[in-house]
N, C-alpha and C positions, 0 to 999 in steps of 0.2 A: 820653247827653245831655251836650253840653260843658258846663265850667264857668261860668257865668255873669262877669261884669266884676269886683267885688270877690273873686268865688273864685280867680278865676288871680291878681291883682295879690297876696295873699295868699299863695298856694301860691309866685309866683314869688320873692318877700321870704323866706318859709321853706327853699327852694333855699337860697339865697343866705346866709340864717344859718347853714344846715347847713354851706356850703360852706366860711364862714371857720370855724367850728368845726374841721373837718376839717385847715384849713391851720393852726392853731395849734395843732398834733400835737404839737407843742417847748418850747409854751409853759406855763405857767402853768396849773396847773387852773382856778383862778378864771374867768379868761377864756373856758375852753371850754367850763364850764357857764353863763356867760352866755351866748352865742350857742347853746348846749344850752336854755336856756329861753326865748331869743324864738324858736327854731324852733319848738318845740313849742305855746307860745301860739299861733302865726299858722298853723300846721298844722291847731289844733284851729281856729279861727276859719276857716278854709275853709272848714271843713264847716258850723259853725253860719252861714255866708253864705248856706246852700244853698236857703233860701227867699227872696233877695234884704231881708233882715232885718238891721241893724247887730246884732251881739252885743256891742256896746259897747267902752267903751276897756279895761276891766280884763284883770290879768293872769291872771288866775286863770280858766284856759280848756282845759285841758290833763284835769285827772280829769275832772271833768266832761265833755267830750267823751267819754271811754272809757265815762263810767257810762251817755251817752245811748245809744253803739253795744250794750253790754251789754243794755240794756231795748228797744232797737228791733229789733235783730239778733240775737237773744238764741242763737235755732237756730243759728249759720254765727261769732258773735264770736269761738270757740274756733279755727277756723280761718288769720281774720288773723293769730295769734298764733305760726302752723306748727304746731298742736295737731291730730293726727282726732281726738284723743279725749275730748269734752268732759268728763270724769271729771277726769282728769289734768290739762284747762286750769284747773278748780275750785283745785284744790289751788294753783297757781300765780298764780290773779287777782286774790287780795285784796293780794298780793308787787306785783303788776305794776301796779295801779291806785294802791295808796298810793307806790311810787316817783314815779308818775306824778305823783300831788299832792306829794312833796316836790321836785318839781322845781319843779314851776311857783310852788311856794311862797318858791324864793329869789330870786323879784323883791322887791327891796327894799320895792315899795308894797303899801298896802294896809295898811301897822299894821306889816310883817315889819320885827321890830327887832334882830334873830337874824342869825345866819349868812347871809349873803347872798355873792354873786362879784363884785357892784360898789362896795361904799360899805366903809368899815369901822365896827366897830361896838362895843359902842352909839351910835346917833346924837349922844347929848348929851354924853358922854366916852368917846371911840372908846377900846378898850384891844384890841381884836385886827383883825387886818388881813387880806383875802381874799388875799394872798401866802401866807401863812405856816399858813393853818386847813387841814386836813384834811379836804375835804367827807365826809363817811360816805353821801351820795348818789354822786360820784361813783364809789366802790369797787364800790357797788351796781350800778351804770351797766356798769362795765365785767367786773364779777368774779362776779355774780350770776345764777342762770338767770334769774328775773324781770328783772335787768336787760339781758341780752341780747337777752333774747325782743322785749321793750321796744323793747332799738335797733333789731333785726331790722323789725317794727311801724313805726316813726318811717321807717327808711331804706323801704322799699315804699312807704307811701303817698309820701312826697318824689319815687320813681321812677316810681310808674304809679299815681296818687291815682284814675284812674277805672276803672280794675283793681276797685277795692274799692268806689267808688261810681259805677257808670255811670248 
């Protein structure tokens, strides 16, 4: 079944975040985890379009999406992950779902007054700056088996989203 009108317009925007993510290989961590977390937002909002349904404006759409695939898809989730062995994806998916939420957690909104890749922070007397912070998400992203698995996961659906949901 193709995607419906808001799912592609969606998935094509998520493309497209991934894509500058990718080309700011050079740049600044800060930066890549922003376009790191609108991908992932609007990746998961693809999916929650799939009933022709707004999942509204918030950022916070990324765990939650994994927890819905975990309870709906429960038998075959180990899979998406390049898991056969749903034993061994266990061990791995509490790692791989709370990255998840700490990704989608450094959009600034929402209350996030903390570490974030866009604003510096605190709001009301900034003392530290997304140049200069150390995300401890991104280390995880790149240096982590739940974080690779993760990328692995993000980049599949970006390449063949109806692969996983036809």
């Amino acid at each position: 079944m193709p995607l419906n009108g808001p799912q592609q317009l969606f998935l094509d925007q998520a493309r497209s975040d991934y894509e500058i993510f990718r080309f700011l290989s050079r740049r600044n961590t800060c930066h890549r985890l922003h376009y790191l977390q609108m991908c992932t937002e609007k990746l998961a909002k693809v999916y929650f379009w799939r009933h022709g349904h707004s999942p509204g404006l918030g950022h916070h759409k990324f765990a939650p999406f994994l927890r819905d695939l975990d309870s709906a898809r429960g038998a075959d989730f180990h899979r998406m992950f390049g898991y056969k062995d749903p034993g061994r994806f266990r061990i791995q998916k509490i790692a791989i779902i709370s990255l998840a939420e700490r990704i989608q957690n450094l959009a600034p909104a929402g209350g996030n007054t903390g570490p974030n890749p866009e604003y510096p922070w605190p709001p009301n007397l900034p003392a530290t700056s997304p140049l200069t912070y150390d995300f401890p998400e991104w280390q995880d992203w790149n240096d982590s088996v739940p974080g690779r698995r993760l990328r692995s996961f993000v980049e599949n659906l970006l390449r063949d989203y109806l692969a996983f949901f036809p």
